[in-house]
C-alpha positions as CSV (number, residue, x, y, z in Angstrom):
1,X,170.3,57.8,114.3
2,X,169.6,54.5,112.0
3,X,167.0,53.7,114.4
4,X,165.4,56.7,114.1
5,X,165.7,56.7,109.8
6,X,164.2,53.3,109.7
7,X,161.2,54.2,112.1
8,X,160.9,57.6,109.8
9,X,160.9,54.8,106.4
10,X,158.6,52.5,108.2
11,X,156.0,55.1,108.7
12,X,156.2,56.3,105.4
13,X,156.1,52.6,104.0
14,X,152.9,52.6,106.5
15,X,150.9,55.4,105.3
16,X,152.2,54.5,101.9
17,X,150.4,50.8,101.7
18,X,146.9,52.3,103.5
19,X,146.7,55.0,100.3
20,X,147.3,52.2,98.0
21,X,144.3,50.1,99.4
22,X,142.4,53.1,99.5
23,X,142.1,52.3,95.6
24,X,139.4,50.0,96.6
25,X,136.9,51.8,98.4
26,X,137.6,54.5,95.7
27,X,136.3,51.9,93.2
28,X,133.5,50.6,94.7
29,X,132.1,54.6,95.2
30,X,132.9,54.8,91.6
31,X,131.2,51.6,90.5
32,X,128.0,52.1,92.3
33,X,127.7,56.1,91.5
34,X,128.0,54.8,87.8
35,X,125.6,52.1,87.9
36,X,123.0,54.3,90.0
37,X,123.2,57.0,87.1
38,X,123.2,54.6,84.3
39,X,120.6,52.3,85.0
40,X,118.3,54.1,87.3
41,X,119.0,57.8,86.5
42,X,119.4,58.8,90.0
43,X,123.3,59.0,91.5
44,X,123.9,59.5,94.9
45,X,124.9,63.0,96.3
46,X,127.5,62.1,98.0
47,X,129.6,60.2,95.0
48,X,131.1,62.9,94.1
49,X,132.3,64.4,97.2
50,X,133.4,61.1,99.0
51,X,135.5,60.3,95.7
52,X,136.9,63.6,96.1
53,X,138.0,62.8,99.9
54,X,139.4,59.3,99.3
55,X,141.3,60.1,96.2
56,X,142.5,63.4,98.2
57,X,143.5,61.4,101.1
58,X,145.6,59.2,99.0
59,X,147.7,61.5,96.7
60,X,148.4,63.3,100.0
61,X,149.4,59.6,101.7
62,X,152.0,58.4,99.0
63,X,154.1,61.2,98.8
64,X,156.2,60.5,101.6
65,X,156.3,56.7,100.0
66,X,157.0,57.9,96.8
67,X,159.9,60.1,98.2
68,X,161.4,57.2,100.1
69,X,161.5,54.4,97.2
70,X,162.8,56.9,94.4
71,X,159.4,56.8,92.4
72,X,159.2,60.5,91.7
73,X,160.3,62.3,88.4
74,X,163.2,64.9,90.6
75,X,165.6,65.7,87.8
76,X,165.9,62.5,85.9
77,X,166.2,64.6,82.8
78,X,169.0,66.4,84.2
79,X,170.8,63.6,86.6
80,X,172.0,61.1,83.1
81,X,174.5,64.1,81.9
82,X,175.7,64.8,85.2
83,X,178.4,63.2,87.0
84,X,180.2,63.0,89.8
85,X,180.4,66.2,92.1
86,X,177.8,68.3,90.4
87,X,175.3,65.3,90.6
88,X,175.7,65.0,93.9
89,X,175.2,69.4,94.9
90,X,171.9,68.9,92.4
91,X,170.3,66.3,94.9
92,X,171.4,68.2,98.1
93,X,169.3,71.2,96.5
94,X,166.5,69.2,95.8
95,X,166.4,67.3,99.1
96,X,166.8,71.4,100.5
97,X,163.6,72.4,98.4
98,X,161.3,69.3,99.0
99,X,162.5,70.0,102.8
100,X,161.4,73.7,102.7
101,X,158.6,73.0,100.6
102,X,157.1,70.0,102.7
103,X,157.6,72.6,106.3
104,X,155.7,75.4,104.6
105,X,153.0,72.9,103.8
106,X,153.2,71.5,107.4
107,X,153.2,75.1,108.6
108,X,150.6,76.4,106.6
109,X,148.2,73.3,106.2
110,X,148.1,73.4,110.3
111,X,146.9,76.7,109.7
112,X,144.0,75.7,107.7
113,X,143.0,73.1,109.7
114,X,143.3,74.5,113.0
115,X,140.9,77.6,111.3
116,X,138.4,75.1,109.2
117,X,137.8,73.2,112.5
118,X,137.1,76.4,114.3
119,X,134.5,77.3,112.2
120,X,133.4,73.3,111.7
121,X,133.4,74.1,107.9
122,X,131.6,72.0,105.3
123,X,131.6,71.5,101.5
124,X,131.2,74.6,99.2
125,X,129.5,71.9,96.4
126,X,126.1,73.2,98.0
127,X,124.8,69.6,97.3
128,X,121.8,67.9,100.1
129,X,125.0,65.9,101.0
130,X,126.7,68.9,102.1
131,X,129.8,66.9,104.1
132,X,132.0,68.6,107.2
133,X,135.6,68.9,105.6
134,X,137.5,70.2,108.4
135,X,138.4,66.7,108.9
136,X,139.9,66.2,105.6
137,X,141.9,69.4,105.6
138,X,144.0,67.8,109.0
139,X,145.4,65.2,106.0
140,X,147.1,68.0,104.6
141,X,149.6,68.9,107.8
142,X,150.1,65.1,108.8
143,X,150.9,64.4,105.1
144,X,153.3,66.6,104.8
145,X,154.9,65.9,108.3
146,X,155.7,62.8,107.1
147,X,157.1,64.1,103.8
148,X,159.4,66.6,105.9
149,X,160.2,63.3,108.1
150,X,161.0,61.6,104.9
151,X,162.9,64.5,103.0
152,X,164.6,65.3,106.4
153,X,166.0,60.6,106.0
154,X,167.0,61.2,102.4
155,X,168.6,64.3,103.4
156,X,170.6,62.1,106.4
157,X,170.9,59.6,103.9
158,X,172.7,61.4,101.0
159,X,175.2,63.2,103.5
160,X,176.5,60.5,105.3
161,X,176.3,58.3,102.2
162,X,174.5,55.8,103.5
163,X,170.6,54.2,101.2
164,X,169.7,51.7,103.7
């Protein structure tokens, strides 16, 4: 079962470190669309949608990341004036919601994508760029298949006592 944990925290350390150097393409779109409209009146069509997809793509890529190296909020307004026992039911029931929650989005986002690929769907901006996105919307179930691996480690993790 380690083995298995520390394949599940390499993949989210994986997908973690690609959104993070997605910053830089997100930059460069940035830079350039700003330029092109500030000194020669005239930015691109597809700026605004393509900063849309990379910036999607990497808030859905670092949750499972964020998850496995402690970096989100949970209940660190709660957890200080809790100990012992109590402190340790309050994780289990988060770890049970981000488990639930991260299925349903698995569940559902499969949904999406199987039905916006179906029907080949593209962007509702109505711009001349006018982008496909039923590749984008298959982010949204592998995301979270990755959270629900994750949340399913931390889970593993916080009943057998074990933080490898």
């Amino acid at each position: 079962m380690k083995k298995l944990i520390e394949g599940i925290e390499k993949l989210s350390k994986f997908t973690g470190t690609i959104a993070a150097y997605l910053i830089i393409p997100l930059t460069l779109v940035v830079i350039y669309t700003v330029v092109m409209r500030r000194f020669f009146g005239n930015s691109p069509d597809w700026g605004f949608e393509v900063t849309i997809f990379i910036f999607g793509i990497m808030i859905l890529l670092t949750g499972a990341d964020t998850l496995r190296t402690k970096g989100h909020i949970i209940v660190d307004v709660i957890q200080p004036f809790i100990k012992g026992k109590l402190s340790l039911i309050l994780l289990f029931f988060v770890n049970i919601i981000i488990i639930v929650t991260a299925f349903i989005l698995l569940t559902k986002g499969i949904e999406l994508a199987v039905e916006s690929t179906r029907i080949m769907e593209h962007s509702a901006h109505q711009t001349s760029f006018n982008p496909s996105i039923w590749w984008f919307k298959w982010f949204i179930p592998i995301a979270a298949l990755i959270l629900w691996l994750q949340s399913l480690a931390e889970f593993y993790k916080l009943w057998t006592k074990e933080d490898m």
